[in-house]
C-alpha positions in Angstrom: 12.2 17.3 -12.8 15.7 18.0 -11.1 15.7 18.3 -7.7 18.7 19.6 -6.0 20.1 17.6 -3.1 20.4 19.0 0.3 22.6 15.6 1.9 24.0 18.2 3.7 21.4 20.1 6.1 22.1 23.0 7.7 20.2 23.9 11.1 16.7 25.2 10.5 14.5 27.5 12.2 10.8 25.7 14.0 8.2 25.9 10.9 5.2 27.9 12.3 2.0 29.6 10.7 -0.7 30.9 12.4 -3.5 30.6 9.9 -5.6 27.7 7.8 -6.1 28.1 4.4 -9.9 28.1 4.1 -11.6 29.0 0.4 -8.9 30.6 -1.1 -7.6 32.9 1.7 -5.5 32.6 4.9 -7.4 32.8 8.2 -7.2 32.1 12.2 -8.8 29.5 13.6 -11.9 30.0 15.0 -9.9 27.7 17.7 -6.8 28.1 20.1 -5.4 24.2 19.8 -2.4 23.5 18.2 -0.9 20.7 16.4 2.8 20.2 17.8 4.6 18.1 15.1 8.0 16.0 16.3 10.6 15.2 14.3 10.5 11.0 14.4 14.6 11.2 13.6 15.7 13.8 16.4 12.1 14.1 18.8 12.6 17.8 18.6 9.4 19.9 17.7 9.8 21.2 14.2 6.8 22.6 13.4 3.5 24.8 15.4 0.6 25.5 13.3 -3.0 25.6 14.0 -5.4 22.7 14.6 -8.9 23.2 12.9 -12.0 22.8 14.4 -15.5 22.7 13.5 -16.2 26.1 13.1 -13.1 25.9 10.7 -14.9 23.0 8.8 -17.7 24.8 8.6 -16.2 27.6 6.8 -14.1 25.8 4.2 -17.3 23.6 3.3 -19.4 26.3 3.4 -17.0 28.1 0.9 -17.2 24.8 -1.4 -20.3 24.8 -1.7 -20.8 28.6 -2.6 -18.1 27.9 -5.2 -19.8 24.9 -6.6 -23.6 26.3 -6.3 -22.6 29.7 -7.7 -19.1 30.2 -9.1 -17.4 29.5 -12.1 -15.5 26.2 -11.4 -18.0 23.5 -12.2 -18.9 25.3 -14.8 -16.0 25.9 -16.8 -14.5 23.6 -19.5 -12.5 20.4 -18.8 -9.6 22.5 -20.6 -10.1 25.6 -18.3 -9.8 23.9 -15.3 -6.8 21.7 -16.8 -5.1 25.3 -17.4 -5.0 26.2 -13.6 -4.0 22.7 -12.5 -1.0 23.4 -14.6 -0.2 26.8 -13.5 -0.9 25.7 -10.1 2.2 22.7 -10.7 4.1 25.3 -11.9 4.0 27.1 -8.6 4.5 23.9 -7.1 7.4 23.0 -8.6 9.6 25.8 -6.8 8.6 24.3 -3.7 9.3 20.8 -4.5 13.0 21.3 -2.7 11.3 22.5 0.6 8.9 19.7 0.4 10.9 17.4 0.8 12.5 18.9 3.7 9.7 19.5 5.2 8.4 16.0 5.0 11.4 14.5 5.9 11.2 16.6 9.2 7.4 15.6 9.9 7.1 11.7 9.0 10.9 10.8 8.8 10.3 9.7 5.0 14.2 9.5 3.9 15.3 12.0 1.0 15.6 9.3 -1.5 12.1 8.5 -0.9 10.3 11.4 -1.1 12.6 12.9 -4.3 11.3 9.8 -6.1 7.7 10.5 -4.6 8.1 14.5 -5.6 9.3 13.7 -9.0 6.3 11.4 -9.7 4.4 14.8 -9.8 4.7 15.7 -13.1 4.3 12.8 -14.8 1.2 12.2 -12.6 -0.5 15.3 -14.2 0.4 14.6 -17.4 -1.0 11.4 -17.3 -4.6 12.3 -15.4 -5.1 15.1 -18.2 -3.9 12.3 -21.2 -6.8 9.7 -18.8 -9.4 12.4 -19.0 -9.8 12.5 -22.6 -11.8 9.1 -22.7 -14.0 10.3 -19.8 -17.4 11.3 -22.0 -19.4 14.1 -20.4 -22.0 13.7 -23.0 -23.3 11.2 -25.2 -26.4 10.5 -27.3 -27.4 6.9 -26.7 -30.3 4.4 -28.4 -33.4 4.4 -25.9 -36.0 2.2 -25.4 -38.4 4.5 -27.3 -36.1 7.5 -28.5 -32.4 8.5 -27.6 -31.2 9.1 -24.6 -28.8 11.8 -23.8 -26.7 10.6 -20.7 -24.4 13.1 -18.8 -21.6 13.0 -16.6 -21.6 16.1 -14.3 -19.7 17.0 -11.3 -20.9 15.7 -8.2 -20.3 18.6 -5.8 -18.1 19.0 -2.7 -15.8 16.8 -2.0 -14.2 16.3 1.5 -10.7 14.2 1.8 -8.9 12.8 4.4 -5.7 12.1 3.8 -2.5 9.5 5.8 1.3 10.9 7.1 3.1 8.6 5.1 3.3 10.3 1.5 1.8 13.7 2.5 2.1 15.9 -1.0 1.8 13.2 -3.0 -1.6 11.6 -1.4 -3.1 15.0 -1.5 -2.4 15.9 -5.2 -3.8 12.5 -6.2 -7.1 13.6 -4.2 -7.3 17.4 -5.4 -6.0 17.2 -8.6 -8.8 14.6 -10.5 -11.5 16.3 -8.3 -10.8 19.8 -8.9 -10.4 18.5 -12.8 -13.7 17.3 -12.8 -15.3 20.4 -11.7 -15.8 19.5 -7.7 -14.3 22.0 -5.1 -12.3 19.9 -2.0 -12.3 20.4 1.4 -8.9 18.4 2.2 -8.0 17.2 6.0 -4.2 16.6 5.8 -3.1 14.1 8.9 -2.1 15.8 11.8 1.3 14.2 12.0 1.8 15.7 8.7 0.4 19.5 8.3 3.5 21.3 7.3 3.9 20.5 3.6 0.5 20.4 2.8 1.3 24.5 3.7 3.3 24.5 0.6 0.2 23.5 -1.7 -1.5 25.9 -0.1 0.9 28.7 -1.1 0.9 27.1 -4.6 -2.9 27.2 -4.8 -3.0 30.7 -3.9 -0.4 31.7 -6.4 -2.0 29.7 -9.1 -5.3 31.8 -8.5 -7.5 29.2 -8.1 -10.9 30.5 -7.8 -12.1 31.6 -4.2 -13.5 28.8 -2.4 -12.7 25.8 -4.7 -9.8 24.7 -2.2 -9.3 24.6 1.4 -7.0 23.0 3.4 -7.7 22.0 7.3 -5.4 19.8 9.3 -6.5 18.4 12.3 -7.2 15.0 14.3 -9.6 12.1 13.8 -12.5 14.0 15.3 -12.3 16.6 13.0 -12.2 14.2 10.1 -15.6 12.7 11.4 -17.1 16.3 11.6 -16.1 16.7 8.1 -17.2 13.1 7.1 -20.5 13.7 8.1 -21.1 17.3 7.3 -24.5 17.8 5.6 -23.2 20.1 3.0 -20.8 17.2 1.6 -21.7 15.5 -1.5 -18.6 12.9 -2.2 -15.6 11.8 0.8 -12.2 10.4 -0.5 -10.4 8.6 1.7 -7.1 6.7 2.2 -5.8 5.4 5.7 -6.2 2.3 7.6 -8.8 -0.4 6.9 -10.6 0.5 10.9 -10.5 4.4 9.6 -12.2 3.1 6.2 -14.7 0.9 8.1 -15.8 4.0 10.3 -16.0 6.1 7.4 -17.7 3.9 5.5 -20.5 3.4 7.9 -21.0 7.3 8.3 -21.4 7.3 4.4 -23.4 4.4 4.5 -26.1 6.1 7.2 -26.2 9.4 4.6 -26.2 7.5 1.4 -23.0 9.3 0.4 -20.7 7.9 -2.6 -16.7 7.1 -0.7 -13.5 6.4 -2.6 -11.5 3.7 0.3 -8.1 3.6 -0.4 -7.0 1.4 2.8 -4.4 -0.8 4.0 -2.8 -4.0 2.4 -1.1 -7.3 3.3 0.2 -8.1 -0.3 2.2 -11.1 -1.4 5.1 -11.1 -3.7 5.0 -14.9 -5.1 8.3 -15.7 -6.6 7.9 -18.8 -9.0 9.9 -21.6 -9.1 13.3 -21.6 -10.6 13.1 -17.9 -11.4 16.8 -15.7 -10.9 16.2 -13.2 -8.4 19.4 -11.5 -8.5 18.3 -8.7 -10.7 14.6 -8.5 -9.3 15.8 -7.9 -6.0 16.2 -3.9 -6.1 12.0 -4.2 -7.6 11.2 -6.5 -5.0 12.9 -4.8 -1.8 11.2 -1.5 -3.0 8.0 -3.0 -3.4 8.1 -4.1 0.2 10.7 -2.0 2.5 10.5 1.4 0.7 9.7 4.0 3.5 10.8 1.6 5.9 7.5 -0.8 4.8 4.8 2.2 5.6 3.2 2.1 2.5 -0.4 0.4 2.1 0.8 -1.6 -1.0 4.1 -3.4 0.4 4.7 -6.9 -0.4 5.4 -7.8 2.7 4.5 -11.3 2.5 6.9 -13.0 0.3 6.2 -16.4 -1.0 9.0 -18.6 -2.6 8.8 -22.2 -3.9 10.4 -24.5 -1.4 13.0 -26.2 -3.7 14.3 -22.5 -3.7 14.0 -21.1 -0.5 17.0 -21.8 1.4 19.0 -20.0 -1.3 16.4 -17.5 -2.1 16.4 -16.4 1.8 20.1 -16.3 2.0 20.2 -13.4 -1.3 17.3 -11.6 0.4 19.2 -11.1 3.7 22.7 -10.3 1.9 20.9 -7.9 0.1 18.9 -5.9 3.2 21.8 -6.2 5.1 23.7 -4.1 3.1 21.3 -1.4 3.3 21.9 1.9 6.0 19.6 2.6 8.5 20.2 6.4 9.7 19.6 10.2 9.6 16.5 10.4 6.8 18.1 13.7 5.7 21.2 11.8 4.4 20.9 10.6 0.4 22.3 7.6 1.1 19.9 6.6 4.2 17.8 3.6 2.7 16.0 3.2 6.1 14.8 6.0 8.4 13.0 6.0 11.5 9.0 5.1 11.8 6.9 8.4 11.4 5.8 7.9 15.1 6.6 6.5 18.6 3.4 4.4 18.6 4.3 3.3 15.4 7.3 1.9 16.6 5.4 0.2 19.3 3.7 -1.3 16.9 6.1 -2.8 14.7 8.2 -4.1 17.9 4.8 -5.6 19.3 4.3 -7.7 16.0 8.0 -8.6 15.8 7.4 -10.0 19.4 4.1 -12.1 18.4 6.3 -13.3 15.2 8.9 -14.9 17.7 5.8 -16.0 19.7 4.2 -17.7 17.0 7.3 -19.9 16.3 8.5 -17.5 13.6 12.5 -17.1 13.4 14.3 -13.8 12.7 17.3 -14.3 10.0 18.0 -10.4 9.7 17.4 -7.3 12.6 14.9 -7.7 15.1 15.6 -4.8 16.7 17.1 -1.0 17.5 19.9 0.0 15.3 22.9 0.2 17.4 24.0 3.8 17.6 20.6 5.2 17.0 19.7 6.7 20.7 16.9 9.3 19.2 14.3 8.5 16.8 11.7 5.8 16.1 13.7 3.1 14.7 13.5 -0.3 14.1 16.0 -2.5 12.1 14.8 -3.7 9.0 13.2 -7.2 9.8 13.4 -10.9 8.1 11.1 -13.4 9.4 11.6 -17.8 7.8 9.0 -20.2 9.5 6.3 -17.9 9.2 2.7 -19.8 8.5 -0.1 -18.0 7.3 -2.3 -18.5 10.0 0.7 -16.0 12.1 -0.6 -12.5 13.0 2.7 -10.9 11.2 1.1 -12.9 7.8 -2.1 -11.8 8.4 -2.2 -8.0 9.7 -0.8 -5.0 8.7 2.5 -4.5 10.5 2.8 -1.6 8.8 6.9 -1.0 9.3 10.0 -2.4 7.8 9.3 -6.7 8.8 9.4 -8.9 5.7 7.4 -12.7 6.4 9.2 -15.6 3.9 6.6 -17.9 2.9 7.2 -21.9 1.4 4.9 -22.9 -1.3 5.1 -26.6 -2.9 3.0 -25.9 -5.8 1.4 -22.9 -8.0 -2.3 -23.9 -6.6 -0.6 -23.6 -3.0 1.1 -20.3 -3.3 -2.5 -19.0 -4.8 -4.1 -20.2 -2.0 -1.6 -18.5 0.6 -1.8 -15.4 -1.5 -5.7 -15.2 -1.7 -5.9 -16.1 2.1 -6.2 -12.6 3.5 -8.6 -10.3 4.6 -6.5 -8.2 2.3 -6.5 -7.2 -1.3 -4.6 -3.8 -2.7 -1.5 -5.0 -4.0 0.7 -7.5 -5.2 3.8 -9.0 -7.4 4.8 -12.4 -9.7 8.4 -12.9 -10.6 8.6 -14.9 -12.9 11.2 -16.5 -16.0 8.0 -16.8 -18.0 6.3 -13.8 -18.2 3.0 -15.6 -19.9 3.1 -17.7 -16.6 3.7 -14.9 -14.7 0.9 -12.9 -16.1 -1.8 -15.9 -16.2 -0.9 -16.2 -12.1 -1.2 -12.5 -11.3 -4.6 -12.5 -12.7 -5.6 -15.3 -9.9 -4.7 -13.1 -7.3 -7.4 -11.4 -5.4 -5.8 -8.1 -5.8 -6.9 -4.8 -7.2 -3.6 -4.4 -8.5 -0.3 -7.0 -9.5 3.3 -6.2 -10.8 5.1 -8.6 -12.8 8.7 -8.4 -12.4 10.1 -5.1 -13.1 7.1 -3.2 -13.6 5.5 -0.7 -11.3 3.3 -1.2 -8.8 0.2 0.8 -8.1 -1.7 0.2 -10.9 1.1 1.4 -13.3 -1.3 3.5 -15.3 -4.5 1.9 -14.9 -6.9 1.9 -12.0 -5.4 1.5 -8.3 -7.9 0.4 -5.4 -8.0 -2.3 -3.6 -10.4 -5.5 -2.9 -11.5 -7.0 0.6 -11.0 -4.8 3.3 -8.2 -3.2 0.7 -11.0 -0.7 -0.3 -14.0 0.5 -2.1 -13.8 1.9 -5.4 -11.0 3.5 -7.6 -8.7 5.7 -7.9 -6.6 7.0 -11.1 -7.2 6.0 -14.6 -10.3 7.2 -16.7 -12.4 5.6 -14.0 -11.1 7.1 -11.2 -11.7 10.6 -12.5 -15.5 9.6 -13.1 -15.7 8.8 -9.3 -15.9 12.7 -9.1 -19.0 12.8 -11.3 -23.1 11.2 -10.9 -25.0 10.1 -14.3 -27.5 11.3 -15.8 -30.1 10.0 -18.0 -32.2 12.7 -20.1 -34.7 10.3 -22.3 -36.2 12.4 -25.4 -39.0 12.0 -27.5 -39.4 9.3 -30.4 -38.0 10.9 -33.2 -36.2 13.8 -32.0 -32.1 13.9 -31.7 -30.7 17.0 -30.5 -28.5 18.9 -33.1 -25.1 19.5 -31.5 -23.4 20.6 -34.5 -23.2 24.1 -33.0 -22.4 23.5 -29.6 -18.6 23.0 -28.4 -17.3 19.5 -29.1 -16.0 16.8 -26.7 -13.4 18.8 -24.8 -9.9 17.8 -25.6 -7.4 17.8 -23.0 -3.9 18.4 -24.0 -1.1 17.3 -21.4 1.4 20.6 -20.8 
């Protein structure tokens, strides 16, 4: 997908609408609230639009579930639905440029980051379509007394809540396996982050996607709650922090309502002994710093074999060093600002426990020099960090690397698995049979050995611990949008499906 590159930015107008996107059509808030979203590089407002509220909710489930109890969508073929998810990408797709823009503007993301989040798009659809061929919505099974005919059916309306720091992307990977499956979504975009999700809307709308299937509702943690627990729900998605998961999970819990967690990480990179990490280092830094460390699979704990470390620490710290903290806008920015100002309080509060803790800082610590406006915070290298330290243990979420010692493989396991953590994680290795026989003693929902991706890279992504409940992506994550069901039949009797449609085959566009 090219993308064209806008390095340099002219001035832009304020991005207002006055509407929500609820079932397919553009309508006020029942409300008069706002949501007022600040630019984390400049401070300046760029961006009014409305803040839902419950009436709002009620309206966009309430179209849901009229499209799900008595429209088309659920209805129609795997390959039917496919067809509109690719017409709607294709709307997307002349939007991608704004998208960016716009998402640079309202989390501060910088433009190298969110063209390689954008261009993941594509691919992303392809690849869900290509997983969705090995999900069976019916089989004929041997019974206990007969055959069984077991179904897979969509599971109804789905409400999502999505976080600030990858906005499009997180949303897509919500809407796009659930509106596959047959379930219309109800999606809460954060409220930090309402303007792009705008641009899907416009997309969704173009695409003609049946009335009610999608609506799109931006608001703050109370309206998330609301839509949590709205009786008319039948499935919540959610990814965000591990207190928001908790909370959510204990509304679901009381209604006996299936949740999809994707929450927050504390993932460990373990580098093994003797390995060259010269040519790793561009994997490993954007495993762990990319969008200046807010994402919830960074390896920010990095653990390193001590005959190695001295030199080990010494490459790490050339290497950040030369990176440029700026303007997010600017192609060659590596680190922008933090999405928020109590995000940066947050990141300087852990950096002060680090030193606290006994912890020593070999690279940033601080403000960037020449940086007056905007939530940044130099990229951070703690040495002397123990795993019993509150930067080893909880999510800092920001740019603050912790190096690790480890004597032996069983030691660096241990440090590893000691977390209340367990979404990502990374081996380095010479020996990639040692590498790979390591990684699978990590209590981790997903690993990356050297250069390969993180996130799953193609198979299941969701996390372990207080890392999450469930999956998302993959074959398995699309049959989180569907409930069994078993149909046992008479001894003797098999139905004769000779006439009916076969196994619908989804083709990738």
């Amino acid at each position: 997908m090219g993308l064209p590159d806008f390095s340099q930015r002219e001035g832009y107008a304020v991005f207002e609408r006055d509407t929500l996107f609820i079932g397919g059509q553009w309508l006020p808030s029942a409300g008069s609230a706002q949501l007022s979203v600040q630019s984390p590089s400049t401070e300046e407002i760029v961006g009014i639009v409305p803040a839902a509220d419950t009436r709002d909710v009620d309206a966009a489930v309430a179209a849901g579930r009229e499209a799900f109890d008595e429209g088309p969508w659920p209805h129609l073929s795997v390959d039917e639905r496919a067809s509109f998810l690719v017409r709607l990408l294709e709307c997307l797709e002349g939007r991608l440029p704004e998208a960016i823009e716009l998402q640079i503007d309202e989390m501060g993301g910088t433009r190298a980051f969110h063209t390689l989040t954008m261009s993941g798009v594509v691919p992303f659809l392809n690849r869900m379509l290509f997983d969705a061929t090995f999900v069976r919505h019916r089989e004929l099974r041997e019974g206990t007394a007969g055959k069984v005919v077991v179904l897979r059916q969509p599971i109804g309306v789905v409400g999502a809540i999505t976080p600030w720091n990858a906005p499009v992307m997180v949303a897509i990977s919500k809407l796009f396996p659930s509106l596959l499956m047959g379930c219309p979504m109800v999606l809460k975009p954060a409220p930090e982050s309402p303007l792009s999700a705008y641009l899907l809307a416009e997309a969704i709308e173009e695409a003609e996607i049946p009335h009610g299937v999608v609506s799109i509702v931006a608001g703050g943690s109370d309206i998330g709650a609301y839509l949590v627990s709205h009786p008319d729900i039948d499935q919540v998605t959610f990814t965000g922090s591990s207190v928001g998961g908790q909370s959510i999970a204990a509304a679901c819990g009381q209604l006996l309502r299936p949740v999809t967690l994707e929450l927050g990480g504390k993932s460990a990179a373990l580098v093994l002994e003797g390995v060259d990490m010269q040519p790793h280092f561009p994997q490993l830094i954007g495993n762990s710093l990319r969008n200046s460390g807010q994402i919830c699979i960074s390896t920010n704990r990095i653990l390193v074999h001590q005959s190695d470390h001295d030199g080990f620490v010494e490459q790490l710290v050339e290497f950040v060093a030369a990176m440029k903290v700026g303007d997010p806008h600017d192609a060659t920015t590596d680190f922008g600002p933090l999405a928020a100002a109590r995000q940066r309080d947050r990141v300087e509060h852990y950096i002060a426990s680090g030193l606290e803790e006994g912890a020593k800082i070999v690279l940033g610590g601080g403000r960037p020099a020449g940086l007056e406006k905007g939530w940044y915070v130099e990229p951070t290298i703690f040495v002397n960090v123990t795993n019993d330290m509150r930067i080893a243990r909880e999510e800092i979420f920001g740019p603050v690397l912790s190096v690790l010692s480890y004597a032996s493989e069983d030691e660096a396991l241990a440090i590893a698995n000691d977390s209340d953590y367990g979404l990502g994680g990374a081996v380095f290795a010479a020996d990639v049979d040692q590498a790979l026989r390591v990684a699978s003693r990590i209590e981790t929902g997903t690993c990356a050995i050297n250069e390969a991706p993180p996130s799953g890279g193609g198979g299941p992504f969701g996390g372990l611990k207080q890392s999450g409940l469930g999956c998302e992506r993959g074959p398995e994550g699309l049959e989180s949008f569907l409930e069994l069901k078993s149909i046992s039949l008479p001894r003797g009797y098999e139905p004769d499906w000779s006439a009916d449609e076969p196994e619908p085959a989804v083709t990738t566009p």
